[in-house]
PyMOL Python script that loads the backbone (N, CA, C, O; Angstrom):
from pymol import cmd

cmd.read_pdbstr("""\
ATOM      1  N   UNK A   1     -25.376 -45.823  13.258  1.00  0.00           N
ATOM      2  CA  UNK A   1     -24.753 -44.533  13.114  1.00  0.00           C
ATOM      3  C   UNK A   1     -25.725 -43.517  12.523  1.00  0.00           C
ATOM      4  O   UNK A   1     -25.501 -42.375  12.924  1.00  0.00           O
ATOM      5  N   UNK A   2     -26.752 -43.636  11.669  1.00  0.00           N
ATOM      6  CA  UNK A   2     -27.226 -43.192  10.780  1.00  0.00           C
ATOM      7  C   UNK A   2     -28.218 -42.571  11.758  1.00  0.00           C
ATOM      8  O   UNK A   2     -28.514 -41.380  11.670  1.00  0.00           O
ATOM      9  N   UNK A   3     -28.730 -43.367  12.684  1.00  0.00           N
ATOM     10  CA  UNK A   3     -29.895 -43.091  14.027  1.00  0.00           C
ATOM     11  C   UNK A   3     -29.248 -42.368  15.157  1.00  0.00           C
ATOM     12  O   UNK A   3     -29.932 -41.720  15.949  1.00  0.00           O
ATOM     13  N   UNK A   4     -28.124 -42.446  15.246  1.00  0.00           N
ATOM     14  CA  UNK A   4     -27.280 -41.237  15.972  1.00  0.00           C
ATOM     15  C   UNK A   4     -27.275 -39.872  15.227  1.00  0.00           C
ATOM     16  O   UNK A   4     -27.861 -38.917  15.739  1.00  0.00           O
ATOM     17  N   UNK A   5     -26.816 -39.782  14.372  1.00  0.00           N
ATOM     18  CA  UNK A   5     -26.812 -38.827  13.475  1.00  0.00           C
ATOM     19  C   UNK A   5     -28.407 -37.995  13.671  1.00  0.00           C
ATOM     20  O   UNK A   5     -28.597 -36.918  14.236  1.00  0.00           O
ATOM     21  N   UNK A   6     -29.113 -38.613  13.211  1.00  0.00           N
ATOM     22  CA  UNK A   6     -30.951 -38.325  12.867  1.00  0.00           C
ATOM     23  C   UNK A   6     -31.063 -37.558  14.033  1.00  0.00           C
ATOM     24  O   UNK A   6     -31.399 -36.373  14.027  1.00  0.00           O
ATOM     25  N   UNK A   7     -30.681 -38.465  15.425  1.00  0.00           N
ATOM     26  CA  UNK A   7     -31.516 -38.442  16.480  1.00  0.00           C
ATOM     27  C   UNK A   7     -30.782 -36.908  17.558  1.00  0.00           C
ATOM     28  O   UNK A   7     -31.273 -36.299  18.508  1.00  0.00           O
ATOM     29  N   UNK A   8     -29.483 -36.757  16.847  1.00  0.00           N
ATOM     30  CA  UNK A   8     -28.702 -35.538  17.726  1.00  0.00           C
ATOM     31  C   UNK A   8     -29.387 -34.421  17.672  1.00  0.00           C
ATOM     32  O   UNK A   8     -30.274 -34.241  16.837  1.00  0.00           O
ATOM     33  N   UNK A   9     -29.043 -33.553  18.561  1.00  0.00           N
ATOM     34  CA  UNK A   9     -29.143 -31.987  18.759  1.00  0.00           C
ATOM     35  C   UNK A   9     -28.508 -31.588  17.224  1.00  0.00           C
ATOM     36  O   UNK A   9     -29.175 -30.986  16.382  1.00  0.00           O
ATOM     37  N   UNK A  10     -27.625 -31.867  17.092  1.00  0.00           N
ATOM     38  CA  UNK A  10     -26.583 -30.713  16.182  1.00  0.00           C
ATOM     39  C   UNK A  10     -26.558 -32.058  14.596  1.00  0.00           C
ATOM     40  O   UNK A  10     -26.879 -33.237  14.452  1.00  0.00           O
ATOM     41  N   UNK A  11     -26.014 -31.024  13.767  1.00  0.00           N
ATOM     42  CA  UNK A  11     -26.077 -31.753  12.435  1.00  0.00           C
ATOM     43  C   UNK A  11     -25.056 -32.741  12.151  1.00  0.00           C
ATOM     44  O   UNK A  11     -23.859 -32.463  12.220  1.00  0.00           O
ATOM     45  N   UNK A  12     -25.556 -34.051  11.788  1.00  0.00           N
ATOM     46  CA  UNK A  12     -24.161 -35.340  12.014  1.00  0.00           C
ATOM     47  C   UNK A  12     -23.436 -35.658  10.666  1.00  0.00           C
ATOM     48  O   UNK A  12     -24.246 -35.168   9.879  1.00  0.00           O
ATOM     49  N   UNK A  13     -22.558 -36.099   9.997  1.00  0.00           N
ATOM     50  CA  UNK A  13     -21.856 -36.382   9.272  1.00  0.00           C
ATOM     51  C   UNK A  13     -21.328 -37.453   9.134  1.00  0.00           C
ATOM     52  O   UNK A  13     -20.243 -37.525   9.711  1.00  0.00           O
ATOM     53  N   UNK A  14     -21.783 -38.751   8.354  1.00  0.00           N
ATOM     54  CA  UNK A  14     -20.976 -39.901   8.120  1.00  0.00           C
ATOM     55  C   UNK A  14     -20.008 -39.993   7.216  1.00  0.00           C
ATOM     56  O   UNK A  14     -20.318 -39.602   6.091  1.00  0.00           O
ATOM     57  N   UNK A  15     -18.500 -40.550   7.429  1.00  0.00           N
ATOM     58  CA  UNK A  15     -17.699 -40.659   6.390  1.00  0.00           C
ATOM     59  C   UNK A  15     -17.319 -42.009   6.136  1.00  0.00           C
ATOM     60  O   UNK A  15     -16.677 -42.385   7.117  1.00  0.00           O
ATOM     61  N   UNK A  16     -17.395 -42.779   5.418  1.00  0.00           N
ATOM     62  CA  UNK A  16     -16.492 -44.355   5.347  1.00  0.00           C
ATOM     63  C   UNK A  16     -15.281 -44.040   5.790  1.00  0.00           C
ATOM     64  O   UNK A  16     -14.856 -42.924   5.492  1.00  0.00           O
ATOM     65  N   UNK A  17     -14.586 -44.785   6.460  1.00  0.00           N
ATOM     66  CA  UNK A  17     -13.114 -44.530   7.190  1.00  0.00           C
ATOM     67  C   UNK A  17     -12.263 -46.085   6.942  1.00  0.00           C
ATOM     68  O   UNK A  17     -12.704 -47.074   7.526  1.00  0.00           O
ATOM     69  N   UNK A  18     -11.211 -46.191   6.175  1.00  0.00           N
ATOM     70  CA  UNK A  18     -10.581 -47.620   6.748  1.00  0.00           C
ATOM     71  C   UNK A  18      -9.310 -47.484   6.833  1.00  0.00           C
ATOM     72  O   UNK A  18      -8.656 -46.696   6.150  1.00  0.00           O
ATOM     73  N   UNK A  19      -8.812 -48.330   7.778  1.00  0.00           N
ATOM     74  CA  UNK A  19      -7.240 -48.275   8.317  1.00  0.00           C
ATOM     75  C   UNK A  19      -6.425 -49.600   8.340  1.00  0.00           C
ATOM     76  O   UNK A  19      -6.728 -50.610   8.976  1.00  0.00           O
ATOM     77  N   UNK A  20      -5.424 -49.439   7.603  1.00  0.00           N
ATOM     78  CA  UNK A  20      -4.797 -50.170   7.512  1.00  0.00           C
ATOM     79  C   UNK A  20      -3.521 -50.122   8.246  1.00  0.00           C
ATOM     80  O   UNK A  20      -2.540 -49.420   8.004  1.00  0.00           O
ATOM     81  N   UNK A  21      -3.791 -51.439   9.673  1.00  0.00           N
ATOM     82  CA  UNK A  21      -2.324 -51.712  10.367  1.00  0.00           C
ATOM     83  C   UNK A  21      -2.176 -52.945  10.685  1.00  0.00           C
ATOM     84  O   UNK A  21      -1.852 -53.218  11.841  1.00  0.00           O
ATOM     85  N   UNK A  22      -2.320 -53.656  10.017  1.00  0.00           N
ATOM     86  CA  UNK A  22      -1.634 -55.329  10.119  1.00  0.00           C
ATOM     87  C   UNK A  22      -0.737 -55.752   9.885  1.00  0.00           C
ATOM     88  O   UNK A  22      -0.502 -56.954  10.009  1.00  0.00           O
ATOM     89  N   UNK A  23       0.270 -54.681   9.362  1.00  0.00           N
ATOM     90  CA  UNK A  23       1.577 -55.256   9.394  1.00  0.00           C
ATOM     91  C   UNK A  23       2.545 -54.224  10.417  1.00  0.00           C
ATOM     92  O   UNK A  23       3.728 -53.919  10.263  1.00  0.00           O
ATOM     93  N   UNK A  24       1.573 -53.803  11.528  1.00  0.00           N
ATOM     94  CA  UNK A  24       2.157 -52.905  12.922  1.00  0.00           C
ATOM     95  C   UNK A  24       2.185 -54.090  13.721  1.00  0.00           C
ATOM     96  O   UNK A  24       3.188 -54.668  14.139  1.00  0.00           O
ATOM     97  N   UNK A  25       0.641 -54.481  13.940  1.00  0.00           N
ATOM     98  CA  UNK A  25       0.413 -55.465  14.579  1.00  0.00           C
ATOM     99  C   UNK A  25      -0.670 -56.638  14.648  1.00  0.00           C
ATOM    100  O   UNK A  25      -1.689 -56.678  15.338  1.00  0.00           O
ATOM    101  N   UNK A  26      -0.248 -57.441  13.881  1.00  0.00           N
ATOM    102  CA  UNK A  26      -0.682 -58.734  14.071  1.00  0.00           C
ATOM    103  C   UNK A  26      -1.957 -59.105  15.071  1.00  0.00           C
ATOM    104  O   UNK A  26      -1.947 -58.904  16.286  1.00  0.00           O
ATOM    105  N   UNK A  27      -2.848 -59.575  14.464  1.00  0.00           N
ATOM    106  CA  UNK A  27      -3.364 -60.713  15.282  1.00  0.00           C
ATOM    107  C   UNK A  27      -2.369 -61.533  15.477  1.00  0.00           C
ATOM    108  O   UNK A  27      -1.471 -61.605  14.638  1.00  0.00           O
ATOM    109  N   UNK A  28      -2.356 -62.338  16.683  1.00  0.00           N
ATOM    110  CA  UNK A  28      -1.767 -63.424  17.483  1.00  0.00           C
ATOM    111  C   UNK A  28      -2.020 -65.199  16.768  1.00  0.00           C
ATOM    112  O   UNK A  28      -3.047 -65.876  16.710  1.00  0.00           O
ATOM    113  N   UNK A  29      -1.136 -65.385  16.484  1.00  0.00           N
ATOM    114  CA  UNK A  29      -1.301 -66.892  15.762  1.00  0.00           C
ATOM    115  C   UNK A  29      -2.118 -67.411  16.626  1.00  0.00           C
ATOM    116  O   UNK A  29      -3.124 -67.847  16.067  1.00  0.00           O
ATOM    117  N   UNK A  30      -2.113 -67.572  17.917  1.00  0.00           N
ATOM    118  CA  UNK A  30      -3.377 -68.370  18.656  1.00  0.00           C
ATOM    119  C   UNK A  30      -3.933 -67.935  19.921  1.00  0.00           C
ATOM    120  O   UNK A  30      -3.268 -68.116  20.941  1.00  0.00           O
ATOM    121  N   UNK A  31      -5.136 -67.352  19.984  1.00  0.00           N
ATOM    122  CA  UNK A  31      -5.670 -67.259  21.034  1.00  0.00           C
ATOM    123  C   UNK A  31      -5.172 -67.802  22.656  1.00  0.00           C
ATOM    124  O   UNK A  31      -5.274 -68.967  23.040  1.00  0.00           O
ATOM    125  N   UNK A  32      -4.721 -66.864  23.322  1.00  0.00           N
ATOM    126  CA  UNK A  32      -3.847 -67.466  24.588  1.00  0.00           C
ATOM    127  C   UNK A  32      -5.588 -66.697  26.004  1.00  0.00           C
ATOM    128  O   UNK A  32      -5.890 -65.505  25.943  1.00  0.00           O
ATOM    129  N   UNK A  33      -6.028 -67.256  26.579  1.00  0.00           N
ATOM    130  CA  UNK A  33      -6.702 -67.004  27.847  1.00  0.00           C
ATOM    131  C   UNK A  33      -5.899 -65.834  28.981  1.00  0.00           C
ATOM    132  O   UNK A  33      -6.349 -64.962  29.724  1.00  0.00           O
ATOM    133  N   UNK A  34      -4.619 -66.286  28.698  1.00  0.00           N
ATOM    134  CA  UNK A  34      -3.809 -65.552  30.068  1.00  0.00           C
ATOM    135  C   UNK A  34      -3.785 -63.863  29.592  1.00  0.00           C
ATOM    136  O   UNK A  34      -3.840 -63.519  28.412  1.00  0.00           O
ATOM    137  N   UNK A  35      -3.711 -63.082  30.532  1.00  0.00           N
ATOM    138  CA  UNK A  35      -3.680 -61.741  30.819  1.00  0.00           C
ATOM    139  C   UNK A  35      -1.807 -61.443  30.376  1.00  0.00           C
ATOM    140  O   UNK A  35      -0.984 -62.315  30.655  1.00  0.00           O
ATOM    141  N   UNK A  36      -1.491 -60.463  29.862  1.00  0.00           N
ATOM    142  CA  UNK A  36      -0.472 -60.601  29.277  1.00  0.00           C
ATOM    143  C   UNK A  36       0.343 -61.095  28.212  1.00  0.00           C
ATOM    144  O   UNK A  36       1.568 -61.057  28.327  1.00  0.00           O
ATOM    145  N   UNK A  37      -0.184 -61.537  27.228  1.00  0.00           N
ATOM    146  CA  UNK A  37       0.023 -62.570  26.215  1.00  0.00           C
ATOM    147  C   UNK A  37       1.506 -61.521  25.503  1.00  0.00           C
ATOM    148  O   UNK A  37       1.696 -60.305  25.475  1.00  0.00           O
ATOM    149  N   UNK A  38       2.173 -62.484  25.098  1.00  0.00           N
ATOM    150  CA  UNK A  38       3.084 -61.572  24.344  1.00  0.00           C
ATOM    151  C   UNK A  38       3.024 -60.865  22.845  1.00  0.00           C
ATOM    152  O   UNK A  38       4.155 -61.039  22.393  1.00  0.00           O
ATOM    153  N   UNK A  39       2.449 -60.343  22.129  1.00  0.00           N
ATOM    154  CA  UNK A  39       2.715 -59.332  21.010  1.00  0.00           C
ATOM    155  C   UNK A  39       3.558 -58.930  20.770  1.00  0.00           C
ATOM    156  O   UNK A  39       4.273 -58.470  21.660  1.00  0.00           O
ATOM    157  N   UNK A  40       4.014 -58.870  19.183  1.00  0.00           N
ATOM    158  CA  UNK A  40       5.417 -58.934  18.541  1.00  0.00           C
ATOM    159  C   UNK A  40       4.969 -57.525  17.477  1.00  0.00           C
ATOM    160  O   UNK A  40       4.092 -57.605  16.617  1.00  0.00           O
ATOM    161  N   UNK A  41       5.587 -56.566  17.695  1.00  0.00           N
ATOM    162  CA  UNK A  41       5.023 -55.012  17.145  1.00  0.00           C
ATOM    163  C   UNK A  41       6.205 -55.223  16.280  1.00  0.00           C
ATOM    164  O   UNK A  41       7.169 -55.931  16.572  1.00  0.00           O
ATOM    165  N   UNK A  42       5.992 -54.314  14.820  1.00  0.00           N
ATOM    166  CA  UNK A  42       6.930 -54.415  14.046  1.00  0.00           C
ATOM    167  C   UNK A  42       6.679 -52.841  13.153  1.00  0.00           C
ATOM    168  O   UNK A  42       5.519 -52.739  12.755  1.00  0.00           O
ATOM    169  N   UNK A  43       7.409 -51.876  12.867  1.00  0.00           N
ATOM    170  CA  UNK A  43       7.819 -50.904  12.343  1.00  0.00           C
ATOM    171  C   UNK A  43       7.460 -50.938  10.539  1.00  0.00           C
ATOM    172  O   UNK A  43       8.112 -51.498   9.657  1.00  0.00           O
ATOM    173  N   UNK A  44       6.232 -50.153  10.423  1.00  0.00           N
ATOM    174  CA  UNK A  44       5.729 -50.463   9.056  1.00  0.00           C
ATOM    175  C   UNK A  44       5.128 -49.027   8.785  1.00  0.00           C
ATOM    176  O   UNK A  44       5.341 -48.245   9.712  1.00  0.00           O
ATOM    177  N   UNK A  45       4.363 -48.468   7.628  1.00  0.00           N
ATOM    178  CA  UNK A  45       3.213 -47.469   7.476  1.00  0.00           C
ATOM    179  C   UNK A  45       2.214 -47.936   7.763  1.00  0.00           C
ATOM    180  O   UNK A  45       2.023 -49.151   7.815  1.00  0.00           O
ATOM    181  N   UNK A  46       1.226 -46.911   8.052  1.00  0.00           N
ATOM    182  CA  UNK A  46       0.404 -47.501   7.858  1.00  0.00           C
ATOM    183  C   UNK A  46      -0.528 -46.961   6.876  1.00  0.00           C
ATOM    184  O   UNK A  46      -0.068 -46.006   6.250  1.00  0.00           O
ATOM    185  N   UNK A  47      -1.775 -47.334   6.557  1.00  0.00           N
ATOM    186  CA  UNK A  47      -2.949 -46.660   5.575  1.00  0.00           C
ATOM    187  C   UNK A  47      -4.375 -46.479   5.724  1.00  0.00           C
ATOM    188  O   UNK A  47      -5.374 -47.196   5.782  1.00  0.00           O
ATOM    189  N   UNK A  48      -4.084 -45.213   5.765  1.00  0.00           N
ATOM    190  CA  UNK A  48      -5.743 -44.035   6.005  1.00  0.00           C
ATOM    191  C   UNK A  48      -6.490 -43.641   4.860  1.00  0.00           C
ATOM    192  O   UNK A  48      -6.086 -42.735   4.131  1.00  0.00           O
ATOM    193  N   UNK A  49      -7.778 -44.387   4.602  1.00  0.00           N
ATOM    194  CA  UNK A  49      -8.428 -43.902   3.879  1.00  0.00           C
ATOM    195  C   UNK A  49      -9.825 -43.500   3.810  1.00  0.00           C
ATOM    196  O   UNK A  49     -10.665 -44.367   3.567  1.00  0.00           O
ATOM    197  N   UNK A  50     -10.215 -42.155   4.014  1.00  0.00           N
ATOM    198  CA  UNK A  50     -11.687 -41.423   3.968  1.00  0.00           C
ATOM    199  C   UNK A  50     -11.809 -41.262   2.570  1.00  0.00           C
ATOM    200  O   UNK A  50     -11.087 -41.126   1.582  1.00  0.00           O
ATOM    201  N   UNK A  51     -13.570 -41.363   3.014  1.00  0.00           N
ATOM    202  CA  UNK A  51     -14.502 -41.563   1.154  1.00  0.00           C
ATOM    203  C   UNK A  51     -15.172 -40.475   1.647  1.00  0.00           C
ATOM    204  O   UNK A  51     -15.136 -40.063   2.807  1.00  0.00           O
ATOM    205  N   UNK A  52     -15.860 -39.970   0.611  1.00  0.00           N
ATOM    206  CA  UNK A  52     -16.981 -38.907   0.208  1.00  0.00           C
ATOM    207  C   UNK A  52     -17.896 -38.856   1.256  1.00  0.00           C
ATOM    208  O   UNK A  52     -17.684 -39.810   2.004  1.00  0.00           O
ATOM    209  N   UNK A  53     -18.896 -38.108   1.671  1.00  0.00           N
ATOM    210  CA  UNK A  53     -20.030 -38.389   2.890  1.00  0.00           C
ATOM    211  C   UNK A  53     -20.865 -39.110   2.316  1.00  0.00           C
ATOM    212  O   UNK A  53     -21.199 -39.136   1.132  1.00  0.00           O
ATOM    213  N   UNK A  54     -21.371 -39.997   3.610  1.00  0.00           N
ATOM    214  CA  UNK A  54     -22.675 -40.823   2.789  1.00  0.00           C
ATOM    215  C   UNK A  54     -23.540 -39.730   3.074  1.00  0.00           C
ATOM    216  O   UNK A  54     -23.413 -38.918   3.990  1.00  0.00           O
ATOM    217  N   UNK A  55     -24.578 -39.789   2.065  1.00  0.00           N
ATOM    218  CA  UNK A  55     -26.204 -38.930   2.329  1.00  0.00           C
ATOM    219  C   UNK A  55     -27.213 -40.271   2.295  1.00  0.00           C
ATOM    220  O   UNK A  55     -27.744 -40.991   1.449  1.00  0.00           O
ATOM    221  N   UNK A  56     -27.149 -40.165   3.525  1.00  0.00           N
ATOM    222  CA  UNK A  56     -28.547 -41.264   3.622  1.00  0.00           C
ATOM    223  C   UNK A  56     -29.461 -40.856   2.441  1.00  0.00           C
ATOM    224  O   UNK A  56     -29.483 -41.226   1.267  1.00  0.00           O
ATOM    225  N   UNK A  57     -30.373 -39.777   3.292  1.00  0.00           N
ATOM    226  CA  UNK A  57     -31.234 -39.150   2.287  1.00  0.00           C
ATOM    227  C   UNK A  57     -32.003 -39.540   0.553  1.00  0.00           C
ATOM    228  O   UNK A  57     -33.009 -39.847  -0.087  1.00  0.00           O
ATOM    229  N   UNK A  58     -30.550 -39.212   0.542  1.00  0.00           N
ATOM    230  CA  UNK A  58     -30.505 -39.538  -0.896  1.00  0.00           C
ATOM    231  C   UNK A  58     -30.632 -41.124  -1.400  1.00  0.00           C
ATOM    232  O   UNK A  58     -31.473 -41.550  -2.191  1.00  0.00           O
ATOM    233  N   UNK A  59     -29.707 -41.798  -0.819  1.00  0.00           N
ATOM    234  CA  UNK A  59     -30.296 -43.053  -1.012  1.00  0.00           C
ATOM    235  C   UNK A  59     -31.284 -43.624  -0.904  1.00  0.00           C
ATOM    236  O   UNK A  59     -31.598 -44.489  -1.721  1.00  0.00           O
ATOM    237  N   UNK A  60     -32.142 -43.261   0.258  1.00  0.00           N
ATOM    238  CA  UNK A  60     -33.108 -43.370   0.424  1.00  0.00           C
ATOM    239  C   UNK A  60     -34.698 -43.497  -0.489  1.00  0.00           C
ATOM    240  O   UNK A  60     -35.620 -44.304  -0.608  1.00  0.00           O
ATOM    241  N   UNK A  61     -34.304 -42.148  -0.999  1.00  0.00           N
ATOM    242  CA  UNK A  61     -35.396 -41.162  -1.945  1.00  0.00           C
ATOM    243  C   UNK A  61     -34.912 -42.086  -3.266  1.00  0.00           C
ATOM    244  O   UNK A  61     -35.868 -42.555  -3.882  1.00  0.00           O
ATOM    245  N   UNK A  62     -33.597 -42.420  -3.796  1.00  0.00           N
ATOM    246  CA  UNK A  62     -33.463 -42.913  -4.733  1.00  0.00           C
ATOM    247  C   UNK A  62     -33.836 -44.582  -5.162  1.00  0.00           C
ATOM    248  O   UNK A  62     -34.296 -45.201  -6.121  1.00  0.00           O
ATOM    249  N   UNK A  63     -33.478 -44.763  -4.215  1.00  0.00           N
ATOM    250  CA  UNK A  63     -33.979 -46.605  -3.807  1.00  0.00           C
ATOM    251  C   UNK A  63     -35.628 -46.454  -3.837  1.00  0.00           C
ATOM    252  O   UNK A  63     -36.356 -45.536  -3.458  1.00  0.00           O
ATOM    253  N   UNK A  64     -35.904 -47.690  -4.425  1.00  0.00           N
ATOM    254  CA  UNK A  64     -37.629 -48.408  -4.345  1.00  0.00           C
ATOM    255  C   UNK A  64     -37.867 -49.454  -3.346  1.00  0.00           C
ATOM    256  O   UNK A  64     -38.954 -49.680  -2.813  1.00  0.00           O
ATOM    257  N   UNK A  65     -36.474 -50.240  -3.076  1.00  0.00           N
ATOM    258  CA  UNK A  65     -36.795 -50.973  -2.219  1.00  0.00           C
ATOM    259  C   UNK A  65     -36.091 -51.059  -0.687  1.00  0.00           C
ATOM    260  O   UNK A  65     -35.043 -51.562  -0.283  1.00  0.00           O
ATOM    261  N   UNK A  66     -36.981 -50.458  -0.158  1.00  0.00           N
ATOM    262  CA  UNK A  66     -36.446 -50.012   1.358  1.00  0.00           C
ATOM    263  C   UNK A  66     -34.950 -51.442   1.884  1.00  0.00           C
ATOM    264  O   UNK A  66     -33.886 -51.141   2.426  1.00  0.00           O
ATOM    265  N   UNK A  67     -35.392 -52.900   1.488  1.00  0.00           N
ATOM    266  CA  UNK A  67     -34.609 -53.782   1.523  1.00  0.00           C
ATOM    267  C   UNK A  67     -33.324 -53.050   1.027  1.00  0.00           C
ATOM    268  O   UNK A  67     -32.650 -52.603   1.956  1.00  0.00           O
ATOM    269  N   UNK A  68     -32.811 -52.815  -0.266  1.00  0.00           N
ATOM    270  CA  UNK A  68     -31.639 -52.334  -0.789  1.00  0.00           C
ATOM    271  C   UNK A  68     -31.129 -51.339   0.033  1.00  0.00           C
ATOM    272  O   UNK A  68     -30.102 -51.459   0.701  1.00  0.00           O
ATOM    273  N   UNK A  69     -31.809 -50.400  -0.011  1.00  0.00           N
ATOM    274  CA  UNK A  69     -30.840 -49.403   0.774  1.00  0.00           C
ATOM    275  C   UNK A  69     -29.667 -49.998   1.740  1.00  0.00           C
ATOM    276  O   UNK A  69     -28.558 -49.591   1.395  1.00  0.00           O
ATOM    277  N   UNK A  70     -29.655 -50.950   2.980  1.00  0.00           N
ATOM    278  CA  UNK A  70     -28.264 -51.253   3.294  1.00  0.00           C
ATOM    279  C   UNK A  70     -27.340 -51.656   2.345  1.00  0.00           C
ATOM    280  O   UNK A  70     -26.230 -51.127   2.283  1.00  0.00           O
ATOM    281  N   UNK A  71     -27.730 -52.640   1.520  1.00  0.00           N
ATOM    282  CA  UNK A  71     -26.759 -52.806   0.509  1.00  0.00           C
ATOM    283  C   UNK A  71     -26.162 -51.674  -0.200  1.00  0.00           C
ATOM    284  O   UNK A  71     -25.030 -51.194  -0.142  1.00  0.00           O
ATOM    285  N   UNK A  72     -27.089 -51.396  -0.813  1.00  0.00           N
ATOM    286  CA  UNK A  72     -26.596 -49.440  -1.359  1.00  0.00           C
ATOM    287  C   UNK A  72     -25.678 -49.281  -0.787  1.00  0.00           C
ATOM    288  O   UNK A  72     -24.610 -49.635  -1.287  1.00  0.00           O
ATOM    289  N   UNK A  73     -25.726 -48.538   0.804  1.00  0.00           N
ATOM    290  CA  UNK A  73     -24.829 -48.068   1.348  1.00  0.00           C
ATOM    291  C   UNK A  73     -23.409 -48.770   1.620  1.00  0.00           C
ATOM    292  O   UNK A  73     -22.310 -48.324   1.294  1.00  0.00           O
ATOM    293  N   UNK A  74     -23.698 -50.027   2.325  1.00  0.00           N
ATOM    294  CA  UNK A  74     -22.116 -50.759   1.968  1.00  0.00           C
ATOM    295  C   UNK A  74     -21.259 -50.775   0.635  1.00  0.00           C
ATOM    296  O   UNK A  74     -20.074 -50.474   0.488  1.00  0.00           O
ATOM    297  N   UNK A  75     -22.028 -51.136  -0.135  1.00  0.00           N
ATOM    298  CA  UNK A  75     -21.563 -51.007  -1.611  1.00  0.00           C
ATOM    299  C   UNK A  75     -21.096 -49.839  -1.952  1.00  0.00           C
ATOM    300  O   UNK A  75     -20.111 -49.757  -2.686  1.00  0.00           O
ATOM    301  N   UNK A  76     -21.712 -48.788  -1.484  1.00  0.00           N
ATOM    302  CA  UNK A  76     -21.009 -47.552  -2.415  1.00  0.00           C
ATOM    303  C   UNK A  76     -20.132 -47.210  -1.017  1.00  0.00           C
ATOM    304  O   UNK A  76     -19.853 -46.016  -0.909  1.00  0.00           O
ATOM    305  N   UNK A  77     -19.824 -47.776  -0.314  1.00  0.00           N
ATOM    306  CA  UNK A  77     -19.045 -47.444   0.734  1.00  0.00           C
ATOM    307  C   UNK A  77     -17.771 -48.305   0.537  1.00  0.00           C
ATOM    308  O   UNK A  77     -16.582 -48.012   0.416  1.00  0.00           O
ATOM    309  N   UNK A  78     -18.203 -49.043   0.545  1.00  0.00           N
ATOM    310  CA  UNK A  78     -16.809 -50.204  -0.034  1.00  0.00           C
ATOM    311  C   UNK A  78     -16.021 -49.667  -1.538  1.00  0.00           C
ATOM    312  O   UNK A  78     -14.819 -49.881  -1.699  1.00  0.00           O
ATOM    313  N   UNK A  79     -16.930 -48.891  -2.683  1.00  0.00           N
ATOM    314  CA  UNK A  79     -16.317 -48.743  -3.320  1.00  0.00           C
ATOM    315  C   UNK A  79     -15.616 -47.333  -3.663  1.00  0.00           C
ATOM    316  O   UNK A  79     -14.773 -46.996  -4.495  1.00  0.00           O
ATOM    317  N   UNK A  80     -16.198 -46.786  -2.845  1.00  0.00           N
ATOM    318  CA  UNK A  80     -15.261 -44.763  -2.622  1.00  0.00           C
ATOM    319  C   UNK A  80     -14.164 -45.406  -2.003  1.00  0.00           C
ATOM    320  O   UNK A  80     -13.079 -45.294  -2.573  1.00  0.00           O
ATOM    321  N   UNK A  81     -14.222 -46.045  -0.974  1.00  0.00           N
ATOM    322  CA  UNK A  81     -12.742 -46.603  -0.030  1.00  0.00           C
ATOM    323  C   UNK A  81     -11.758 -47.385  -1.078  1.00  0.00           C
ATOM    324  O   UNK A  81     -10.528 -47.405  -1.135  1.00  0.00           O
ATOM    325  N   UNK A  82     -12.510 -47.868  -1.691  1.00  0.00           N
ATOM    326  CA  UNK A  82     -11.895 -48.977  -3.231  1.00  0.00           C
ATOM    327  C   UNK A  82     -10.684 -47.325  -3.953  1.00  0.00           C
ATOM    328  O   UNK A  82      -9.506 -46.968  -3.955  1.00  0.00           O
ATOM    329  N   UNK A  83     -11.992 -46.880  -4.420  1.00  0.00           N
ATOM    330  CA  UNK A  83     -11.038 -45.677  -5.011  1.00  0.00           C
ATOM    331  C   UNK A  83     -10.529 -44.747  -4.944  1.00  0.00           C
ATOM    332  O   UNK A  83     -10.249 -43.998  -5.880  1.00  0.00           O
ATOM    333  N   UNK A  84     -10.233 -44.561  -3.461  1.00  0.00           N
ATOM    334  CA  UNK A  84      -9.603 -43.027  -2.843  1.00  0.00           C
ATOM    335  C   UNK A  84      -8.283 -44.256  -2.181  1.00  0.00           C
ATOM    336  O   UNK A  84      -7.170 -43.826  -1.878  1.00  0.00           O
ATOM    337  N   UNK A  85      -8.561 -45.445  -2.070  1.00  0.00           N
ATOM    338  CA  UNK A  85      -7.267 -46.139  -1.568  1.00  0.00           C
ATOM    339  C   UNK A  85      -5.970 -46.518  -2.813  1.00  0.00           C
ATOM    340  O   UNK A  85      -4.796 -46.601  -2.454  1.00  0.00           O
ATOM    341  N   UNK A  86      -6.361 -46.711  -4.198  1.00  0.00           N
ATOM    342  CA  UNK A  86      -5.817 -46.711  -5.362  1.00  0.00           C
ATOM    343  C   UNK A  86      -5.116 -45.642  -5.267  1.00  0.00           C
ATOM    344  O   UNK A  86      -4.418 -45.275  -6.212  1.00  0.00           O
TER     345      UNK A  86
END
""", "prot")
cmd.dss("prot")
cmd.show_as("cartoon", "prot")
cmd.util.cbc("prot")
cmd.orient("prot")
């Protein structure tokens, strides 16, 4: 995403995004091959939660070890979603 962003014409924007609908619909207790399988939908909310923008950039410039930076980013991505979902 980050190389999409870089690589566009126009200026890109990453946001952490997570959605919560597993109790709409289920994974399937067992993997069926056939086309048509039946799914059992059930009437629930669901839950939307956007975090802060990541700035690469910044992580970047702030990190020493080029290794960390993915971690960085999951981590502080996992934890804005942690606390805008509270």
């Amino acid at each position: 995403m980050r190389r999409l962003a870089e690589h566009s014409g126009i200026p890109g924007h990453i946001y952490p995004l997570a959605l919560l609908c597993h109790d709409i619909m289920p994974p399937p207790p067992q993997v069926e091959r056939e086309v048509g399988e039946k799914r059992v939908i059930s009437f629930h909310g669901a839950g939307l939660s956007v975090a802060p923008e990541i700035s690469f950039a910044d992580i970047i410039t702030a990190s020493k070890n080029p290794e960390e930076v993915g971690w960085v980013i999951t981590f502080c991505s996992c934890i804005s979603l942690f606390i805008v979902w509270i």
